[in-house]
N, C-alpha and C positions, 0 to 999 in steps of 0.2 A: 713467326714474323717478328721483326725487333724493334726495339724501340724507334729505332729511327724511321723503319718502313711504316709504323703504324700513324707516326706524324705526319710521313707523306700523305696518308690518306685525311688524315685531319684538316691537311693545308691544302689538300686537291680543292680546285675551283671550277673546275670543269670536267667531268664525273661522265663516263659511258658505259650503262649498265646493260648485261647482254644475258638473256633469260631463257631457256630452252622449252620444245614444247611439252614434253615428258614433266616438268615441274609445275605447269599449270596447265593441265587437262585431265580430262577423264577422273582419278581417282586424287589427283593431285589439285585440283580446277580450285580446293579451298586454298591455295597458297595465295592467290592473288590479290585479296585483299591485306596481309601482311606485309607483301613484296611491295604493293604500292603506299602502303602507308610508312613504313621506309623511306622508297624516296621523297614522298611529302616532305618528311621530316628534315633529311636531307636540303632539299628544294629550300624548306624553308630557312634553312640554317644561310641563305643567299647563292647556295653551290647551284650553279645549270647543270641541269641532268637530262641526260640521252637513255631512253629504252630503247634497246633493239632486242624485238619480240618473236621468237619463235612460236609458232600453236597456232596457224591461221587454219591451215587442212586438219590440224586435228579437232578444234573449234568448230568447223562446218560441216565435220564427216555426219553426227548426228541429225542434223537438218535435210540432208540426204540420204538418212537411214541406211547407210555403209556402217556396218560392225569393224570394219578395218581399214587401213589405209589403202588410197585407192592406186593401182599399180598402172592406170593409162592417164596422159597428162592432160585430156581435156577432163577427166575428172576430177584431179587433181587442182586444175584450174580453178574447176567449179566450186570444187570443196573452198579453195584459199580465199575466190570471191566473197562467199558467202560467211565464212568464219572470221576474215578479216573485220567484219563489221561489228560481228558478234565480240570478240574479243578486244577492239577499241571502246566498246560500250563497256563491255567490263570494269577496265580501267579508269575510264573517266568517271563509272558511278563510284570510286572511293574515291579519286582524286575529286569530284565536284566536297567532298564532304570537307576539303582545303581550300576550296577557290582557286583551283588549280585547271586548265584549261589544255586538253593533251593536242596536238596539232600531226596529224596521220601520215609520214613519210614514206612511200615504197617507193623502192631501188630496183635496178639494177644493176649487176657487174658494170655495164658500160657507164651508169652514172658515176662510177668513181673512179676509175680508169680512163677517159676519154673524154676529152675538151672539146665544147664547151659547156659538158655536162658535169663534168667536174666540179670548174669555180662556181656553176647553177648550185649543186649540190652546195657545197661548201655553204655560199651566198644565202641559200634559204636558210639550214638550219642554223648556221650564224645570227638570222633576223630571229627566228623561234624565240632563241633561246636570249637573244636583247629583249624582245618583249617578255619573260619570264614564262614563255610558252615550254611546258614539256615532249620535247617531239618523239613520239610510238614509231619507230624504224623496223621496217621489217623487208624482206624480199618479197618483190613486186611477180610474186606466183602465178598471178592468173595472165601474164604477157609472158614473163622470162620463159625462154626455153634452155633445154640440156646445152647449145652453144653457149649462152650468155647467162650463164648460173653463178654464183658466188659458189656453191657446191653447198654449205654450210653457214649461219646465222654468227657461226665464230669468227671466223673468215672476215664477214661483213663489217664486225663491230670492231675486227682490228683495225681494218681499211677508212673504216668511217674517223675512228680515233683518232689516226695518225692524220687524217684529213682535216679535220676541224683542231687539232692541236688539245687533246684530251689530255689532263694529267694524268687519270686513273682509268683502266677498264677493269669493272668486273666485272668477271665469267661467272655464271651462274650454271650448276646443272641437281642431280642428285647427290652427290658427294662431297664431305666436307672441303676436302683436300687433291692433292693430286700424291699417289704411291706407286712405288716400284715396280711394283707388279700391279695388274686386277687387283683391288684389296680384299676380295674374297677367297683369294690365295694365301698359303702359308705361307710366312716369310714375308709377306707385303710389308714396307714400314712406310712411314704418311713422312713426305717432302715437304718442308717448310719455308725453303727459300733457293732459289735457282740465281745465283749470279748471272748478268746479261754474256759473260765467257765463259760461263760454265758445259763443260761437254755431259751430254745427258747418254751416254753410251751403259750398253749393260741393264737400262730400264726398257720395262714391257709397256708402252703406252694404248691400250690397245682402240680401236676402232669400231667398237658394237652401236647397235642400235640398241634405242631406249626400251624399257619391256612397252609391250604393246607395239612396238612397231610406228609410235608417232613420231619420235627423233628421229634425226638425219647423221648426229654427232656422237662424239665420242672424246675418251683422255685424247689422246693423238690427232683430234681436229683441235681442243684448247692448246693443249702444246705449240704447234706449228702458228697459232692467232698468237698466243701472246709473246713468242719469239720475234715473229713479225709488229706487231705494236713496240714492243721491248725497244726492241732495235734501232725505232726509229725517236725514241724519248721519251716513252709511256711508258708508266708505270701499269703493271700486272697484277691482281687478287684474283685467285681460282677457289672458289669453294661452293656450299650449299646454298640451295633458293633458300631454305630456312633460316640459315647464316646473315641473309642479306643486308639486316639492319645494325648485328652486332660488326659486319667488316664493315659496313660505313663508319660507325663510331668509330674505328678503329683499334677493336678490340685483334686478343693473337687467333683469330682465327685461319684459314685455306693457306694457301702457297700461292707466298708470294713472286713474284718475279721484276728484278730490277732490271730501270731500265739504263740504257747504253748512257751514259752520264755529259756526253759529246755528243749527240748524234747530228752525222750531216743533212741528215731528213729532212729534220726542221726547217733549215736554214732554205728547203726546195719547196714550201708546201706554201 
């Protein structure tokens, strides 16, 4: 990341951070109080800051003593109901330790897509974040169905970005960076910076689930989000949950991705 991208993130004032469920559940579930003391810090530096949280069904699988994720969607449902609550609590017990107040948004596809659910959308978390509320976004699980899905939590947090006019989204998952290949491949080398015209031909992005089976995503769903963000005038940082506080400061860490320097987006949103 260069000098100049890492100022952008210094000078972002409006911050949309996107965190998967594989980095805060199950084995991972201590990331969360780091991840949110982060953005505190952030937050308090005057930046408005958006979580959009993946981990609701993996959150609630335990409370319904399901060893794995559940494959029929009233279950699924039930898990998201139930873990949703659990993992708002979560968060708000590090963020009360700021004076920080998280305020619960779930979507769906049609909320960001479709008038006049849209400007609702927009309208709310605009108020949130005037009142220095941190809004928890996540996919509204226990309603959405297979029609009306975002597909992925990446998807959401581009869509959301370009909606509320975000300077920076960061992609959170397992991995520091985005690389050529699987990095557990020979030959992999770790990507540092994607121009908003750069052709990405020749790289393997690939599409797995997280272990365990609680993700939904993969390199090739953040690719596709942050092209789509990119595009429209947001700024891109892809990297580790762990990472989370040193890419706020705007230290060189994940892959970056610039955004369109024009974009006509803007000017529609």
């Amino acid at each position: 990341m260069s000098a100049r991208a890492r100022a952008q993130v210094s000078a972002a004032r409006r911050i949309v951070v996107k965190v998967g469920s594989s980095s805060i559940s199950g084995d991972n579930a201590d990331q969360i109080a780091p991840l949110i003391e982060a953005l505190a810090e952030t937050h308090g530096r005057g930046v408005e800051v958006v979580l959009v949280s993946s981990g609701a069904v993996a959150s609630g699988m335990s409370f319904l003593n399901l060893d794995g994720r559940p494959s029929d969607l009233a279950t699924q449902q039930a898990a998201a109901s139930v873990g949703q609550n659990v993992l708002t609590a979560r968060y708000q017990e590090t963020l009360d330790r700021h004076g920080i107040a998280a305020g619960q948004v779930l979507l769906t596809e049609g909320d960001l897509l479709n008038e006049p659910h849209r400007s609702n959308t927009r309208r709310a978390v605009n108020r949130l974040l005037d009142l220095r509320i941190m809004p928890i976004v996540n996919e509204n699980d226990t309603v959405a169905t297979y029609g009306l899905r975002f597909g992925d939590n990446d998807r959401l947090a581009a869509m959301l970005s370009v909606l509320i006019r975000a300077d920076l989204l960061l992609l959170l998952s397992d991995v520091d960076s985005l690389y050529t290949k699987p990095p557990h491949l020979p030959g992999a080398e770790r990507i540092d910076h994607i121009r908003f015209d750069e052709e990405l031909g020749g790289m393997e992005f690939g599409a797995t689930k997280a272990d365990g089976g609680v993700g939904t995503g993969g390199a090739n769903t953040k690719v596709k989000a942050a092209r789509l963000a990119a595009s429209a005038g947001t700024a891109v940082l892809v990297t580790a949950t762990g990472l989370a506080a040193a890419a706020l400061r705007g230290e060189q860490v994940g892959t970056w991705f610039e955004p369109m320097p024009t974009a006509p987006g803007r000017a529609l949103l």
